[in-house]
C-alpha positions, 0 to 999 in steps of 0.5 A, a space after each residue: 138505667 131502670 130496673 123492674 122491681 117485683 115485691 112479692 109475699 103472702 097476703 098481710 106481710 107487709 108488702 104494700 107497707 113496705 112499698 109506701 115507707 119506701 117511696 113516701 116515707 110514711 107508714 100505713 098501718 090499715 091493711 087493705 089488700 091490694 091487687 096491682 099497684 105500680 110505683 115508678 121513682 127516681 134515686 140515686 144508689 152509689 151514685 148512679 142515678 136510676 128508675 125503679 119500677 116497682 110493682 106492689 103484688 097481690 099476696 092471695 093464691 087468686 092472683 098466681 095467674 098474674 104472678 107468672 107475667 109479673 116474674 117473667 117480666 121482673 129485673 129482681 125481686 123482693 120477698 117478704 115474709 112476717 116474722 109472726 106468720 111460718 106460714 108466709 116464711 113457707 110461701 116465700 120460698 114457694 115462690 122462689 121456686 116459681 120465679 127460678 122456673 118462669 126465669 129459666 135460670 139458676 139463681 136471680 137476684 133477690 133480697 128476702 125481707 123478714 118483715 115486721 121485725 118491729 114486734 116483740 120477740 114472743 111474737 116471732 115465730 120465724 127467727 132471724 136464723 130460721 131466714 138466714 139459714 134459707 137465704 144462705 142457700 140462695 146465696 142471696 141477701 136477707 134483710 130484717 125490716 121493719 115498715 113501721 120503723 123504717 128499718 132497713 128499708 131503704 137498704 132492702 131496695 138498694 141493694 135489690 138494684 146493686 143485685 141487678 147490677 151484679 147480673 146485667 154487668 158484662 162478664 169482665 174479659 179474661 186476661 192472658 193470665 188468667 187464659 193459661 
């Protein structure tokens, strides 16, 4: 299986840091804003072996045009937010809107990553309720990371593709039970 991934946020949130802990598993602290980057990698979730495509967005309002092609053509997505900037937190549920209209479709799957939780507390001015709250709404999965430090990472990603899973399964057929 492939599944297209599409890593999306504000300018600065962390994205392409992300991205590279991920795959390379090494931290990039220099920000160098980044037009398109695409990764392509081979792992093993639950013990299916599967590709990942990931495409490392733009975070500025320049490159919107893009984004449209990027979440018309995206399996699921990744969006991330600091936790030092509401107005990344704001951004991000912006775009949700954007890629449910392009979609055309109630709910897709995606994990919203509250980036940077590596920084001391008196620098977060989203908190973790704050990002709960939103993604209980969704119904979709939030996780707290931190591409410094690796944390939850992986686990972002990973339960991106069990997200995609979910959507692309076969509707089970309905027993005669459950007909009646």
């Amino acid at each position: 299986m492939e599944y297209k991934i599409v890593v999306l946020g504000g300018g600065g949130v962390g994205k392409s840091a992300l991205c590279i802990q991920f795959i390379m598993k090494k931290f990039v602290a220099e920000y160098d804003p980044t037009i398109e980057d695409q990764y392509r990698m081979q792992t093993t979730i639950d013990g299916e072996t599967c590709y990942l495509d990931i495409l490392d967005t733009a975070g500025q309002e320049d490159f919107s045009s893009i984004q449209d092609q990027y979440m018309s053509s995206g399996d699921g997505f990744l969006l991330v937010y600091a936790v030092d900037s509401k107005q990344s937190f704001d951004e991000v549920q912006k775009l949700k809107e954007k890629i449910l209209t392009i979609k055309e479709k109630p709910k897709v799957p995606i994990v919203v990553c509250a980036n940077k939780d590596d920084l001391a507390p008196n620098y977060h001015v989203v908190t973790k309720q704050q990002g709960n709250d939103m993604t209980g709404k969704w119904g979709c999965v939030f996780k707290e990371t931190s591409a410094k430090t690796r944390q939850n990472v992986e686990e972002a990603f990973h339960d991106l593709v069990r997200e995609i899973r979910k959507e692309k399964k076969p509707p089970k057929p309905k027993t005669k039970c459950e007909i009646l």
